[in-house]
N, C-alpha and C positions, 0 to 999 in steps of 0.2 A: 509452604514453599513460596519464595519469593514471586515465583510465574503467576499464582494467582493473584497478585496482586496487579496484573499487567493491567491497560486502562481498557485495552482491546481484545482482553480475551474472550472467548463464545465456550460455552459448554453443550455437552452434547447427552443423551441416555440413550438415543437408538442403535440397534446394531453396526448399520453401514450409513450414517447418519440420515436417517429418513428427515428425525426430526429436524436437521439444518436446513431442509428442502422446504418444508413444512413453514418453520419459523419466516425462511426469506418468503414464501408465497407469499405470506400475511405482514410483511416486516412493516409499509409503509401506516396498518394500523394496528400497529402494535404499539409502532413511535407515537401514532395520538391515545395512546390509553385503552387503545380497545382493549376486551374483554370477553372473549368469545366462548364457544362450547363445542367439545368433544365428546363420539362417541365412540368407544376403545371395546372392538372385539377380539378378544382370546389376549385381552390384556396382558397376563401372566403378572408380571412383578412390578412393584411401584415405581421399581427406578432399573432394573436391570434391562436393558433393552426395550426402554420404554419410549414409544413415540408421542407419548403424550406429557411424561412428568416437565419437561420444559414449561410447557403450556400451563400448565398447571402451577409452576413456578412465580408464573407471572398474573397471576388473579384467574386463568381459564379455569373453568368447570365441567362437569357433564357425566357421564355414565361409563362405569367399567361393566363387563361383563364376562366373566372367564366361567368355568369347566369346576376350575379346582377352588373346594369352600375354603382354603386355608389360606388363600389368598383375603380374602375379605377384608380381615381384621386388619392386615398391615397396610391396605391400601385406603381404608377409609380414615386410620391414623394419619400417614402423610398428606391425605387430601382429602379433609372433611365436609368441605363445600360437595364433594363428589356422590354418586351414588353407586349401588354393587348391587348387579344382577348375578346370580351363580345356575347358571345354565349351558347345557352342553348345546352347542349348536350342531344340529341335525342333515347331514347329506338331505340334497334335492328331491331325490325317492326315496325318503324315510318317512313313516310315518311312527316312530316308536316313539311314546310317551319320556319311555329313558334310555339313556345308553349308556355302554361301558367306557370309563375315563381310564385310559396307561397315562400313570406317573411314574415319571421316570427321576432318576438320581437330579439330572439336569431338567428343572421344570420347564423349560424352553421349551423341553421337546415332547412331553408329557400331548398326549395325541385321543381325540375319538375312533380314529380309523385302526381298525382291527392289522391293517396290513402292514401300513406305514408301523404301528408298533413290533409289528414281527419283523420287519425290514430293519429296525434301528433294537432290538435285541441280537439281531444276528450278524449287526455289525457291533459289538461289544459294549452297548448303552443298556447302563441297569434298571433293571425294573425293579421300583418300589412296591409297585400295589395297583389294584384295579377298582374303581369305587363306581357305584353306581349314581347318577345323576340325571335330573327335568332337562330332558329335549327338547329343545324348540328350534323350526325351522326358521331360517333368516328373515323370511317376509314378514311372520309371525314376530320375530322379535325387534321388528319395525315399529309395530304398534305397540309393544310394550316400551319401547323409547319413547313415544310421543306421550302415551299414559304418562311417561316420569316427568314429563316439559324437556324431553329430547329431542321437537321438532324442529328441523332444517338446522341441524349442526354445522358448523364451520367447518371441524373435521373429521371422517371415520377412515378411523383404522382395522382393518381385518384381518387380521394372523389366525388360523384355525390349523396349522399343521396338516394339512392333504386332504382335508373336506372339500367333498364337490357340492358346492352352493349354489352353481354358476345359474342354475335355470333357475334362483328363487331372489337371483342380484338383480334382476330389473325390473321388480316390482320390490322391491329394498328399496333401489333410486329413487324410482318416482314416489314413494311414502313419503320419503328422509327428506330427498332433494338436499344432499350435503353441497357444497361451496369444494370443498375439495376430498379425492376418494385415497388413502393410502390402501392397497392389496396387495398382501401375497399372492402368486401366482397359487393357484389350487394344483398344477402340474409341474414337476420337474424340469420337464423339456422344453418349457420357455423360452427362451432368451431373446436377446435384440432382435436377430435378423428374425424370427417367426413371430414376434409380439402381435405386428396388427394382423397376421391370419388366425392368431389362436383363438379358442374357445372364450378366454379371458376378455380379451377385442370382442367377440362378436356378441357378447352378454352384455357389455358396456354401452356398445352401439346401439342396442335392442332397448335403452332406457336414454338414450339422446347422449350418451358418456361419450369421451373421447379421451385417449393417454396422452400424458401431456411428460412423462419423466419416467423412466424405469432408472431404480436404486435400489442392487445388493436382494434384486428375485421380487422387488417390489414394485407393482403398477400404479404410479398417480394418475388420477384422472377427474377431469372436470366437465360440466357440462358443454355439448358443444356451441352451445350459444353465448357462451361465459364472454364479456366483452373483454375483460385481464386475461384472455386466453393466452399463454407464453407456455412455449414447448421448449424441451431444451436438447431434444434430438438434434 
């Protein structure tokens, strides 16, 4: 199509463009060549609503970690520099070695939470299958990113479809100490006007975080001391 050959086109893989957000945070050293590192939880697909394949587009590297093994293959294909953790990430009061994964038709939605899959089978999303898979809670798989050379990422992304992490995300922070935080909200009942009293806010707050852009159910956030602090509330 002739459009991609425009001089100013931008492309996009995330759902409600994260990664446009993402890209502009870091634009001015992207322009000198930087070269940074992501780390990508509940990854899902290499390109399908992906907040990280841009980055990755342009020399970034860093750590996927999803649920489902069948992602694996495809994603170390597109991005070799990359690495693949296949772990379900585990609620905050869990202590089970493994847990059950729904996959669903639509891998997007493919969930560890027992409920949220009964909640999206009952609204008409098919279920493929339930596999079992190595739990690790989020703290825990802190130090498995620094074991890989995943410390102090550029950027982490967290999509876990309704996993409550919240009380195991501010000793995440201070492990990673990422430059900037993409989250889904862990709760439905988010939105604008309750962002800084929710549970989400006060978990951030509790590791020195502060939101800086909600996009499409998504919290960014950076530390509060960050001197580039720019909000765009």
């Amino acid at each position: 199509a002739k459009v991609l050959e425009e001089k100013f086109l931008k492309i996009g893989f995330s759902q409600n463009g994260e990664d446009d957000f993402i890209r502009g945070y870091f634009w001015n050293e992207i322009l000198e060549g930087y070269q940074g590192t992501y780390l990508d939880i509940g990854c899902y697909s290499e390109s399908l609503y992906s907040n990280t394949k841009l980055l990755s587009l342009i020399g970034w590297k860093g750590l996927a970690v999803d649920a489902n093994p069948d992602l694996a293959k495809p994603w170390l294909s597109a991005s070799p520099k990359d690495k693949f953790l296949n772990f379900c990430v585990a609620a905050s009061d869990s202590n089970d070695s493994g847990l059950e994964f729904f996959r669903f038709n639509d891998g997007a939605m493919s969930t560890a939470n027992p409920e949220r899959a009964q909640q999206l089978v009952q609204e008409g999303w098919r279920l493929l299958d339930r596999v079992q898979i190595p739990a690790i809670r989020l703290a825990e798989l802190a130090e498995h990113a620094i074991k890989q050379g995943c410390n102090r990422p550029d950027i982490v992304s967290i999509d876990l479809e309704m996993i409550n992490f919240l009380d195991d995300l501010p000793d995440f922070l201070r492990k990673l100490l990422p430059r900037l935080l993409c989250m889904e909200c862990v709760s439905q009942s988010v939105n604008l006007s309750n962002l800084f009293s929710s549970q989400e806010a006060q978990a951030l707050s509790s590791a020195d975080y502060q939101p800086i852009a909600w996009i499409g159910g998504n919290i960014f956030a950076v530390q509060q001391q960050d001197k580039n602090l720019v909000s765009v509330f």
